[in-house]
N, C-alpha and C positions, 0 to 999 in steps of 0.2 A: 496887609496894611500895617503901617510903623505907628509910631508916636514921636514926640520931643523926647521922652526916655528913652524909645527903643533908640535912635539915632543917637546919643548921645554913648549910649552902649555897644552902637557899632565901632564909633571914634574909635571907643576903649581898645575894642578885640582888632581891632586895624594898626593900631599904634603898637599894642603887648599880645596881641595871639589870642587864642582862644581861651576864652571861661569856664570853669564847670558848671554846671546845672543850680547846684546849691548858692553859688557868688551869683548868678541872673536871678534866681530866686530875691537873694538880698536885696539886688540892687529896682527889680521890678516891685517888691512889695517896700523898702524900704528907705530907698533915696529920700534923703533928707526934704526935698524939695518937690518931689515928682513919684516918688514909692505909692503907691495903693493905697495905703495908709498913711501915708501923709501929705497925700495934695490937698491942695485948695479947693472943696467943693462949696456949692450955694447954702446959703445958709438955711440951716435945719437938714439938710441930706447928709444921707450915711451911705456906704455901703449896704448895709442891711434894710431888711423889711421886702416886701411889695416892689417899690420904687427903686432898690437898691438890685444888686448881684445876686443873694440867697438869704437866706432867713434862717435862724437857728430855733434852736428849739423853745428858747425864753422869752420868742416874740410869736412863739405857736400858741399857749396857755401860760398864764399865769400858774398853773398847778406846779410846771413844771421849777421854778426857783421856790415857790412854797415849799416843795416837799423838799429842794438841797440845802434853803433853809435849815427846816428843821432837822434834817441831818447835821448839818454842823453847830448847832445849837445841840443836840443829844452828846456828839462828841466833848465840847466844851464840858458839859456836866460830866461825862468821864474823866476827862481830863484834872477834874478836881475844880471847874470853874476859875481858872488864872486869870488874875486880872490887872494889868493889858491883858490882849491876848492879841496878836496881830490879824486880821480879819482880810485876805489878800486875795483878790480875784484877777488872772491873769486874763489879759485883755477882753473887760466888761464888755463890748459892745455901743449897746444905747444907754448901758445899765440897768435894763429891766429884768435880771436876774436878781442883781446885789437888790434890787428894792423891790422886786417880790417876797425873797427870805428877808429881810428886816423889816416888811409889816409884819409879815406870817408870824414872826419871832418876839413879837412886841409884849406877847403875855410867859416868856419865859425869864423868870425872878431872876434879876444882877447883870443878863445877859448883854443886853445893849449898853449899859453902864462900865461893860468892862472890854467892850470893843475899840479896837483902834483900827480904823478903814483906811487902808491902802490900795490904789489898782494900778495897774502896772498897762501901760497906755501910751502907745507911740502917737497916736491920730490925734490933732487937737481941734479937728471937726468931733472926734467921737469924745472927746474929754469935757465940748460944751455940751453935748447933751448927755452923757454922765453927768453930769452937774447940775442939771435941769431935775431928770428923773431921782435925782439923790439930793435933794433941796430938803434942809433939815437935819442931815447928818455933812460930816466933814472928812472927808475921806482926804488923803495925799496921795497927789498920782506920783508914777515913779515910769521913767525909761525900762528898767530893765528891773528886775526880780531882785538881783542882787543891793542895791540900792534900800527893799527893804531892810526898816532895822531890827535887829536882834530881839528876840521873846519867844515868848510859845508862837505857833503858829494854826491858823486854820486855812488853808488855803483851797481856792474851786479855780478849775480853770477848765472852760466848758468851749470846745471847739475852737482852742487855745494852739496847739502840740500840732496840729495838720495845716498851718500856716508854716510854719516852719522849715528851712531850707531842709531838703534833700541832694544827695550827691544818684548820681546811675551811672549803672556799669552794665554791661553787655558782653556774654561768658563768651569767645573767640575758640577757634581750633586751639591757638596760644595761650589761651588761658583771658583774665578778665581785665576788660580796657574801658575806661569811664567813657562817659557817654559828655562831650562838649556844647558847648553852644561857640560855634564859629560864623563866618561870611560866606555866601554864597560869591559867585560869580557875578551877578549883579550887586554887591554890598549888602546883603539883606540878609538877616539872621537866618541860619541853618544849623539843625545839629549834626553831630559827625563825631566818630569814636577819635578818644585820644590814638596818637600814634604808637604807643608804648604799654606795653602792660603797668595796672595801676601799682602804687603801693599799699591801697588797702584792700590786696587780695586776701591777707590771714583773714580779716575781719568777715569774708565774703566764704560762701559754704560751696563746697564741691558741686560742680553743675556740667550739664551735658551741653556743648554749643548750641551759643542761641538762648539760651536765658536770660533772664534779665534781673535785675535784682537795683534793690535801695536801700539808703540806711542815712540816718540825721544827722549828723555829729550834732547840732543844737541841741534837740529833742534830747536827744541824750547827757550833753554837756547840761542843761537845763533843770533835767531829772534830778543829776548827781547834785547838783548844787543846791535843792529842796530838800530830798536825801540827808545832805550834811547840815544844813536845818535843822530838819526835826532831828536828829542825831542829837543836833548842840543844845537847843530849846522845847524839846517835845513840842507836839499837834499833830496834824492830822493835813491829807492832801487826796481832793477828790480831783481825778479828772476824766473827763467823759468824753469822748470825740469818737469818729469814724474809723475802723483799719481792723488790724490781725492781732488777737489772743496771742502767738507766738509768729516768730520771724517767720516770713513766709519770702519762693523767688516771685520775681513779677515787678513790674513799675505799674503807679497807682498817680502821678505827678498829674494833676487835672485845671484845665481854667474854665471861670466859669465869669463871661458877663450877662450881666440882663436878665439872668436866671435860665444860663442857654452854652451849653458848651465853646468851649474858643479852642483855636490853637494854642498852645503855651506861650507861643514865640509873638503872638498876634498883637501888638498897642501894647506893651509894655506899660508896668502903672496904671493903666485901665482895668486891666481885666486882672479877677481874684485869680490864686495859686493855690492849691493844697494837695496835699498827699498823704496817702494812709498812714495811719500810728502803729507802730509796733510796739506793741505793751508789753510787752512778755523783757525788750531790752530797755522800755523807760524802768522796769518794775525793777530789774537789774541794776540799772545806773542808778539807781536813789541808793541803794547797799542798806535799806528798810526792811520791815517785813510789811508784806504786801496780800490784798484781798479783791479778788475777780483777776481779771475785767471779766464783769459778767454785762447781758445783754441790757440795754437802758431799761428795754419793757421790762423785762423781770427786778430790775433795779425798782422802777416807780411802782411797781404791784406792790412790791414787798412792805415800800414804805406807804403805801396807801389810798395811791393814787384813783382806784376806785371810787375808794369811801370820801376821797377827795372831789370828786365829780359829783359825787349825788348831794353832798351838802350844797356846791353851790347851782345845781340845778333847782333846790331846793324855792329859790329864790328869783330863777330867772322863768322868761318868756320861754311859747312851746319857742320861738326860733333862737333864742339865745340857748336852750337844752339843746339843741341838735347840734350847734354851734362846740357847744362843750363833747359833747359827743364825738365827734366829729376830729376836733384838737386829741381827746385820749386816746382814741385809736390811731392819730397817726405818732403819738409819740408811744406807743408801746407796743401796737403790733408789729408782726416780724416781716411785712412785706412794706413797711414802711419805715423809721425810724428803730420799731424795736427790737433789731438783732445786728444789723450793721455797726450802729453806735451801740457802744463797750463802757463802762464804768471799772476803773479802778479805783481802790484805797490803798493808800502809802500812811501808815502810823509810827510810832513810837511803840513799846512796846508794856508803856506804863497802865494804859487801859483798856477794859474789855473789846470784843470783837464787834468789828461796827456793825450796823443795821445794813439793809441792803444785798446781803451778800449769801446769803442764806434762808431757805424758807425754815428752819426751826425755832420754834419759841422763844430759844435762848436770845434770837436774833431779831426778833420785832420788835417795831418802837410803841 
């Protein structure tokens, strides 16, 4: 089944030839007009939640922006408390992250006073209700990262990095041949290896045919430009998503509507896209010095996440306690959220070692 995007993307590859994986990527999540992220949906719908394709972690518990919150609020106080400080979350969502950690943070002295909120947001269904959930502070949205302006930096970008175009390549007798989106024989998107060996074989690791392998230029071009950030302004950059501790072979490119797997190729602009994060070359392309990616669960234990449940169990019903219960374990055990998704930190090297990353005392908030 096509779409008005997908046909519009056959035109393309009929008129110029076939596309890489990473340019369908672009054009399915990103088309000005018809991208995933920026059609015209009903108003109040997202992508996200229940109703929408899948739900992230900041619409599972409210614990979960509390405690990244206070992690970047601890940072800040490392940092020697800068004031601006650019406050940068890389595509909010509904923004119920950024306004989970800015209640959480509301009794930490200067911190909100020296916040300058920027989120970086191509959807302007998801920019209204950012707007909604963030009534009271004044954030500026921005296209693109770079756009932010210059200062310290604190930046979260939470299931941000796996939207992100991927290229694939497919290891041959001959060596490795990207993997295209071209036309079938009835007009319809198919994919099908380039005819040529790629040229970003150096970048691509010795493999036995038949392998398969991916790699971002975004994700990566993306990195480095945070990277030369805190370089140029000191802060801090947390990012957490789904993928591999170090480069690994394999393709990971997945769609998902309705909260239910798709073809990739299936309604183009309907259906999400993501692919696993390789942290081990984001942690590389910053040219920072870097901490984890460790497992999310061991990430929220360390910062408290427990002791964060039982206070507000404290207060709730036996069915909202089970409720809460129920949210912790999926976001920290290992057969659900907590070993798949990875936490990294990317800093400056002006202040101590962050929270999270470590169970030793040095390293508790």
């Amino acid at each position: 089944m096509t779409s008005e995007l997908g046909r519009l993307i056959a035109r393309r590859i009929a008129l110029t030839g076939p596309i890489s994986i990473a340019d369908f990527m672009s054009e399915a999540l990103g088309h000005p007009r018809l991208g995933y992220y920026r059609r015209a949906m009903p108003l109040g719908a997202t992508p996200l939640g229940a109703e929408g394709d899948f739900t992230t972690a900041p619409e599972i518990s409210q614990m979960f922006g509390e405690l990244l919150g206070a992690w970047l609020a601890e940072r800040w106080l490392a940092m020697g408390r800068p004031a601006p400080v650019r406050l940068v979350e890389l595509g909010p969502g509904r923004g119920t992250l950024m306004a989970d950690a800015l209640r959480a943070t509301r009794g930490v002295p200067g911190f909100h006073a020296a916040l300058d909120l920027h989120l970086v947001e191509t959807s302007a269904p998801l920019r209204a209700t950012q707007r909604a959930a963030l009534a009271g502070f004044t954030p500026t949205w921005h296209e693109r990262f770079d756009d932010v302006p210059a200062g310290p930096l604190l930046l979260v970008a939470n299931e941000f990095f796996d939207a992100l175009p991927v290229r694939q390549f497919h290891r041959t007798a001959e060596g490795w041949r990207e993997r295209m989106v071209g036309l079938g024989p009835d007009g319809t998107l198919r994919l099908a290896l380039a005819p040529g060996l790629t040229p970003f074989a150096s970048a691509l690791p010795d493999a036995a045919p038949g392998a398969e392998a991916e790699f971002s230029e975004a994700g990566r071009a993306l990195a480095g430009a945070i990277g030369a950030r805190l370089r140029q302004d000191g802060g801090w950059a947390l990012i957490v998503d789904y993928g591999y501790d170090s480069s690994a072979l394999g393709s990971s490119l997945q769609a998902v509507r309705g909260h239910r797997g798709a073809d990739i190729l299936d309604r183009p602009g309907e259906t999400d896209l993501s692919a696993h994060v390789d942290f081990a070359a984001l942690a590389a392309a910053t040219g920072m010095p870097a901490f984890g990616p460790v497992g999310q669960g061991d990430f929220l234990r360390r910062l408290g996440a427990a002791d964060r449940a039982r206070s507000l169990k404290r207060q709730a019903s036996p069915e909202q306690a089970r409720a809460i219960d129920a949210a912790l374990a999926r976001l920290i055990t290992p057969d659900q959220m907590g070993t798949l998704f990875r936490v990294l930190a990317v800093g400056d090297d002006r202040s101590a070692q962050p929270a999270g990353f470590s169970d030793t005392p040095s390293d508790a908030t």
